[in-house]
N, C-alpha and C positions, 0 to 999 in steps of 0.2 A: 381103075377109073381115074381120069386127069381128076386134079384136084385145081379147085376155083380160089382164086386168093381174094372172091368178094364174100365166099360165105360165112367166114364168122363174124362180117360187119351187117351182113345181111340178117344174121342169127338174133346179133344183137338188137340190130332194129326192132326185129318181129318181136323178141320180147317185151322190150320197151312199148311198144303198139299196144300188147296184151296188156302191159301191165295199165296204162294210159284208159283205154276202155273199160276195165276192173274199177278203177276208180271213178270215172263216170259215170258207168252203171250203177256204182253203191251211193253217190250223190243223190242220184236221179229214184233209186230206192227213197230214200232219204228225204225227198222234198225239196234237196237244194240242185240249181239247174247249172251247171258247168258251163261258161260261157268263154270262148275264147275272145280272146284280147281286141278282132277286130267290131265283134261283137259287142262287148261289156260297151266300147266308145259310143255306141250310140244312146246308152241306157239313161233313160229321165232319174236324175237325182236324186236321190231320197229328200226327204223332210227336216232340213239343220234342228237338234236337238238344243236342250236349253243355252243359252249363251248367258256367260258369266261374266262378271268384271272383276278382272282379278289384279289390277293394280290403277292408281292414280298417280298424279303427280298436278304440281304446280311451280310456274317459272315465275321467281321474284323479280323478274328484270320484263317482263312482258304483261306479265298478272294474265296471262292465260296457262289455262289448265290442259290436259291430257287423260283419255281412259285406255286401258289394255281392256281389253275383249277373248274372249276364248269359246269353244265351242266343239263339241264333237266331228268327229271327221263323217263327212254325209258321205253313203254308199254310193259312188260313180262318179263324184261331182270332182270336175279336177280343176276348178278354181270359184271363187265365191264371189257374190256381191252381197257388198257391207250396205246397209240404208240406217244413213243418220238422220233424225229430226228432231224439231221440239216441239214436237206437236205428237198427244197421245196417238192419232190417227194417221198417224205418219203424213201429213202433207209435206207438198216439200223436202221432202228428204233429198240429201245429198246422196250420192250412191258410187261408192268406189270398189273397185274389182284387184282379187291377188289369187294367189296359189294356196296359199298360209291356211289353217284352220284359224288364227289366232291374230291378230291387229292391235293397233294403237292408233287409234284418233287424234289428231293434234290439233293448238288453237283453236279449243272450246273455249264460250265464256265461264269466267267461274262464276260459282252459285248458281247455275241455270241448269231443270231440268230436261236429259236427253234422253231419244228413245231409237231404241236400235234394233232391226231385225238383217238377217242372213238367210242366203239361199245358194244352194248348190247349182253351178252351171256346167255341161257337160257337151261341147259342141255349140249345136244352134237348141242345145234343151237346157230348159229351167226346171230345178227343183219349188218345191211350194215353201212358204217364206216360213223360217222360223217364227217362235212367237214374242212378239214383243217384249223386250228386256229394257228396262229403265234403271237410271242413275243419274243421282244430281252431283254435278262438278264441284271442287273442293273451293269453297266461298275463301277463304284466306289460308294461306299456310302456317299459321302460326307463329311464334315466337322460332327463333335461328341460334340464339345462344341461352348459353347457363339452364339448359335443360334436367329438369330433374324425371328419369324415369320410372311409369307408378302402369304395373298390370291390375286393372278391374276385371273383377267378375263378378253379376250383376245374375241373382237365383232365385226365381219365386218357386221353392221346394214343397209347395202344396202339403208340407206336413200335417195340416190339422184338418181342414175341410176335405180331402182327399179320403182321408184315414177314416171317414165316417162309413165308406163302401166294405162290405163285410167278404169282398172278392178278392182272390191274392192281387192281383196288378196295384189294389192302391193301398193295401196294409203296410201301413210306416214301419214298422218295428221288426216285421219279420221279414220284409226282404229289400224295401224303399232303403229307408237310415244307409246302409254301407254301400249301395250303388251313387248316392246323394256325396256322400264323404268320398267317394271315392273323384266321382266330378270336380270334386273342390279340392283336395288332395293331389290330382293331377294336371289340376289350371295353371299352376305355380302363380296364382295371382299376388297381388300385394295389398289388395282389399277387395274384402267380398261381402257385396249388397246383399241380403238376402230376404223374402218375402214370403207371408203365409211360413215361417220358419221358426211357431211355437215350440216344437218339440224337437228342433234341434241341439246339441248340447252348450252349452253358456261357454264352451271353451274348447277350442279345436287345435288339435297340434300343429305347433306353430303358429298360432294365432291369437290375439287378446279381441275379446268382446267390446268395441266402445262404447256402446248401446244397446237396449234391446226396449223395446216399449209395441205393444200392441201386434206381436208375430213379424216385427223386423228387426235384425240381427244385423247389425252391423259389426265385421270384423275387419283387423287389422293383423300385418306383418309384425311380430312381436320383436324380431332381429331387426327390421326397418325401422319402422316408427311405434312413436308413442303418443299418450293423449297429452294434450296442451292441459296444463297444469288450470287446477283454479278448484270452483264447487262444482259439483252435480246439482242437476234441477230435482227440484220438488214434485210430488206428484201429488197437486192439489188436486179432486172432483170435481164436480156440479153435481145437482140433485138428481141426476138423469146419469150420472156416473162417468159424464165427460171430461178428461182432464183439458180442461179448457185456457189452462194459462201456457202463454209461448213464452216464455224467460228467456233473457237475451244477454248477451256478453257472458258467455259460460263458454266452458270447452266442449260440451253436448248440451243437445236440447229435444224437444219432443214438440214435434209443432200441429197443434190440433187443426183441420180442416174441414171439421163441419161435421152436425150427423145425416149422413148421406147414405142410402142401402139399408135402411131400418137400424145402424150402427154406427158408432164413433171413428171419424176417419181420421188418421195420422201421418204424418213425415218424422224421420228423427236427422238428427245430422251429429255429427262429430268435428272438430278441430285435430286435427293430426300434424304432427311434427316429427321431419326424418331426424332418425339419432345423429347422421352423420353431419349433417350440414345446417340443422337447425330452421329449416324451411319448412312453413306452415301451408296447408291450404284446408279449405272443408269441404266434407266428404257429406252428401245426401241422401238418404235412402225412402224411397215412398214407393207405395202400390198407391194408385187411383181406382176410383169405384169400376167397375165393367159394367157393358152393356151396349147397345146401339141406339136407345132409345131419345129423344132430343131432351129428358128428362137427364138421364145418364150424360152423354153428352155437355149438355149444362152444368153436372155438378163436375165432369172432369175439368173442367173449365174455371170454375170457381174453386177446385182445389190447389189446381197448378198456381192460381194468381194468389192464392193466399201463404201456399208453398216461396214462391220468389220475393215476396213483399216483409216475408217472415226474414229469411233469410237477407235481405237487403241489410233490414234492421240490425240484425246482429252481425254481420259484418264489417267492424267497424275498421278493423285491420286493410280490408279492400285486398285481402285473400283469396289467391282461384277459389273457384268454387265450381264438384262437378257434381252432378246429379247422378243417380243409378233407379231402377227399378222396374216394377212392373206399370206402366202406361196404360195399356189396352186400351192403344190408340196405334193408328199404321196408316202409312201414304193410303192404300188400296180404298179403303172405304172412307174418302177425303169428309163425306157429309158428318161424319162422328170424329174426324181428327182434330179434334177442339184444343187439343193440348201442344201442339206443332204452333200456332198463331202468336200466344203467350209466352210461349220459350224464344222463341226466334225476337218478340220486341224486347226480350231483355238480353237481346245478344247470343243466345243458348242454343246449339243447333246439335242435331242429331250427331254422334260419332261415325256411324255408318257414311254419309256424306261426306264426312272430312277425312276418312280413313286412305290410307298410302297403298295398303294391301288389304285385302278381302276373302275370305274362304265361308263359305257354306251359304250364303247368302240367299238363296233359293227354299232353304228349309224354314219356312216357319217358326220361331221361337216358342210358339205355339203347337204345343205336341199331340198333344188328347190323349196321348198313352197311347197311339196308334203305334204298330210296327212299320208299318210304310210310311216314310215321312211326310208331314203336309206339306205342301210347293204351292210357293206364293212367286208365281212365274214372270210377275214385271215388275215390283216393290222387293217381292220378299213377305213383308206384311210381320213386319216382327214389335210385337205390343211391347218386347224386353229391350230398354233400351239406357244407353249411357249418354247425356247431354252434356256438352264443354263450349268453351266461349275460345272459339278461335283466335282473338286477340292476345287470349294467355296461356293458350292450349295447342299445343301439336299431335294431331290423330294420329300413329304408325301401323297402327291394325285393327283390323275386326274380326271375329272368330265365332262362329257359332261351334258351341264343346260338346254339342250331341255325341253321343257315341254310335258309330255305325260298322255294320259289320262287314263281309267282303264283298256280300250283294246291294249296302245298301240301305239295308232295315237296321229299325233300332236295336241295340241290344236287352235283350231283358236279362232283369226285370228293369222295367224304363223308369229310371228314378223319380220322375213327375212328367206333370202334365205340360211342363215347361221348360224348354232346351235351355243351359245356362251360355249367357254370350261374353264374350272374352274381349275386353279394350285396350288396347299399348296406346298411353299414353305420354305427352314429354310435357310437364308444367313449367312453363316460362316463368 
């Protein structure tokens, strides 16, 4: 028999063919539908997944600012449109088009909030818009020299009120305490805020207690800094058991704000001094009452003002000064953000805002012990929060330190009910 010199390309095809059908057929088992390449072009876009901000910037020579943007790759869409506005409802939005998953916005105003949605384009097809993701531009850049810098980390570790549930998720002792130590142990912070944090120990490796009064623990880097030299305050009463005196020009204090919640509310602060260079500033720690109610509301309101008036007082040095704690307060639900007003007219703005780089920001700092994390999808909605005065302050980061595992979810056991968030700061 003549022999064909197409048949072992011909062979080869056929199997190839077989093999190609085998594998469409096991898709098409399977639920997913094999579409070839002139096909897939026509496919309406998927739905842009959350959109993040994961860097800022600001130009000292223009005073306009800049956002990076980021975002999942949408299924078909082969290039995007960006919609800028400052309007919650997107009016007006400006709307620019690329290939990128990922953008930078330029000459923004600073300090003005923006709001930004994306959607996949695929031909003459539109995907359906992402959902609204908000961020306000960085209001000043801070100080430019003689930067000293200082990691916060800022923990309401629900060690007491938690610990009353007689279910393992919120028992301190047998399984909370070392996933708590372990968050704080792997922040590499250089002070850490901490709230509702009765039962945790008065002295953590690597770190000296500058305070502790009423379940907030305030600690410090023991190699870094130290306390500012002088007395400790007194812990006078009232008849009602309120330690009601703010003593002022000390290196710590305990600043009473009211009995609010059927309970004595407090702030404490510290004066801290780096070993190396001698440079001072104070450090703030407070939890505010919770709640939504215009009652609650009102008294976060009267605590924050009585917090910075305190604090005015005993600053006589004219010493940064940054705030840390629990809030339970957040852009999302503006009619109870009673404590954003008060901070901002004494110069004091959110670090989130002012921050350079950004990671987790979508998660809630608010956890509930949930494994699936809560998503606060245009804020964030984070009551944990670090306050600096831009004038003397430069934000480098923000970090929400949840732990998550490779799908996602929390790790258990979830050490509270509240993610710790993580601040790079530079004190001018």
């Amino acid at each position: 028999m003549k022999t064909n010199s197409l048949t072992p390309i011909f062979k080869v095809f056929s199997m190839r063919r077989s093999l190609v059908a085998a594998i469409v057929g096991f898709l098409v088992i399977s639920g997913l539908q094999a579409q070839p390449a002139s096909a897939a072009g026509g496919k309406r876009p998927a739905k842009v997944g959350l959109v993040s901000f994961v860097k800022a910037d600001y130009d000292r020579n223009t005073h306009r600012t800049t956002l990076s943007l980021d975002w999942p790759d949408a299924r078909y869409a082969k290039k995007y449109e960006i919609f800028v506005s400052k309007s919650p409802s997107m009016k007006k939005a400006k709307t620019y088009r690329q290939k990128s998953s990922k953008t930078t916005i330029k000459k923004l105003a600073r300090g003005k909030d923006y709001y930004f949605q994306v959607r996949g384009i695929n031909g003459k097809k539109r995907g359906s818009k992402s959902s609204v993701a908000a961020r306000t531009t960085i209001l000043r850049p801070g100080p430019a020299d003689n930067l000293m810098p200082v990691r916060i980390l800022t923990y309401n570790v629900c060690s007491d009120v938690c610990d009353v549930e007689a279910t393992t998720p919120y028992q301190w002792a047998t399984s909370r305490q070392s996933a708590v130590l372990e968050r704080i142990g792997s922040s590499g912070a250089d002070i850490i805020a901490t709230q509702e944090a009765g039962k945790l120990p008065s002295e953590l490796p690597g770190y000296t207690q500058a305070i502790s009064h009423s379940a907030k623990r305030l600690y410090f880097s023991t190699a870094r800094f130290q306390l500012a030299a002088g007395a400790l305050p007194s812990n006078v009463k009232d008849a009602k058991g309120c330690r009601v005196t703010s003593e002022l020009g000390l290196p710590t204090g305990v600043i009473f704000l009211g009995r609010h919640a059927s309970g004595c509310r407090y702030a404490v602060w510290a004066e801290l001094v780096e070993r190396a260079t001698g440079r001072s500033f104070l450090m703030v720690d407070v939890h505010t009452v919770s709640g939504n109610t215009k009652a609650t509301t009102d008294y976060r309101r009267a605590e924050v003002n009585q917090m910075i008036s305190t604090i005015k007082a005993t600053n006589t040095k004219r010493l940064p000064v940054i705030y840390a704690g629990d809030f339970n307060s957040h852009k999302q639900t503006q009619t109870s953000d009673s404590v954003r007003p008060p901070m901002h007219s004494s110069k004091f703005y959110d670090a989130f805002d002012l921050a350079r780089k950004v990671s987790g920001q979508h998660l809630n700092s608010y956890n509930d012990f949930k494994t699936t994390p809560r998503i606060g999808t245009k804020w964030g909605n984070h009551i944990d929060k670090v306050w600096v005065d831009p004038w003397k302050v430069r934000v480098d980061g923000w970090y929400n330190h949840a732990l998550l595992d490779a799908n996602g979810k929390m790790v258990k056991p979830i050490p509270s009910d509240h993610s710790p968030i993580i601040v790079d700061v530079r004190i001018g």
